[in-house]
C-alpha positions in Angstrom: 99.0 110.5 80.2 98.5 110.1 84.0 95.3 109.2 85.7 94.4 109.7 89.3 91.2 108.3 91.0 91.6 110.0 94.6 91.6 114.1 94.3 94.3 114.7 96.3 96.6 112.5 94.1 95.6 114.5 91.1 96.3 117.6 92.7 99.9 116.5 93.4 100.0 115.1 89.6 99.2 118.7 88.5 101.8 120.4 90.9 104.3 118.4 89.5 103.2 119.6 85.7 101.4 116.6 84.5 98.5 118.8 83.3 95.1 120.1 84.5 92.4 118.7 87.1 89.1 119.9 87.2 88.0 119.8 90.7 85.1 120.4 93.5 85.4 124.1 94.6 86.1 121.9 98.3 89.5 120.9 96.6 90.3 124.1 95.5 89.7 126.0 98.9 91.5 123.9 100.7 94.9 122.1 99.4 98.5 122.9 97.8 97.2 126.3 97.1 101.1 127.5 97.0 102.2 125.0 94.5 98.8 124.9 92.2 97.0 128.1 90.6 92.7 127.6 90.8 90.6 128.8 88.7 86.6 128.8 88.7 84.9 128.0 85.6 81.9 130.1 84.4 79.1 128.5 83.0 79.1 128.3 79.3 75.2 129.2 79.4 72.4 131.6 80.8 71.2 128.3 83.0 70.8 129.2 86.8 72.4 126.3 88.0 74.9 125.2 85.2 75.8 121.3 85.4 78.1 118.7 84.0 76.7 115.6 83.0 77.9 112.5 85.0 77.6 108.7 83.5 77.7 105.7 85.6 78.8 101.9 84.0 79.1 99.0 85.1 79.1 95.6 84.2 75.9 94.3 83.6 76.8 90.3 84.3 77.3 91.6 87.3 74.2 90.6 89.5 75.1 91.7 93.0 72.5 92.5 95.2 73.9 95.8 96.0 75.0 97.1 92.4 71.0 96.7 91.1 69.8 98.2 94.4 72.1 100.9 93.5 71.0 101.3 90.1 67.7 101.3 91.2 68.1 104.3 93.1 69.6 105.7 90.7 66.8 105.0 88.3 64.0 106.5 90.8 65.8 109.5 92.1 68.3 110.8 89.3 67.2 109.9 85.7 64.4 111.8 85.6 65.8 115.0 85.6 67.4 113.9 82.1 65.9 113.8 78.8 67.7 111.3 77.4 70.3 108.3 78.9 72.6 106.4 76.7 72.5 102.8 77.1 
C-alpha cells in the first residue's frame, strides 16, 4: 500500500500501477493525461450538488493559538451544514 499527500505524487503513483486516486476535476484536466485514464464520478444520489464528507483531527493537547482559531472557524462557518459530527 502506497500513500501520497501532494496530488501530483499520487498521480505518478497511479501511472506507475500502484492503484487508483480520486482527484479534483483541476488534477484531472490538467496532468499526465497520456500515461493515466480519468474518469468522472456520478453522484450516487438525486442531490443537486452531490458531496463527500471531509473530517478534520487533530490533536487536542495541542493548544496553539492558531489550531483553536482554526477550529473555530471551522466551528462557525462549516459544521452547521452537518447534522451530525463525530467526536
Amino acid at each position: 500500500m502506497q500513500e501520497a499527500t501532494q496530488l501530483h505524487t499520487l498521480i505518478g503513483l497511479v501511472a506507475c500501477g500502484f492503484g487508483v486516486a480520486l482527484v479534483p476535476e483541476s488534477i484531472a484536466q490538467s496532468v499526465m493525461r497520456d500515461k493515466v485514464v480519468f474518469r468522472r464520478l456520478l453522484p450516487v444520489s438525486d442531490a443537486p450538488n452531490p458531496a463527500i464528507g471531509l473530517y478534520m483531527s487533530w490533536n487536542s493537547r495541542n493548544e496553539s493559538a492558531l489550531i483553536n482559531s482554526f477550529i473555530f472557524l471551522l466551528d462557525a462557518n462549516v459544521v452547521p451544514h452537518f447534522s451530525s459530527i463525530v467526536e
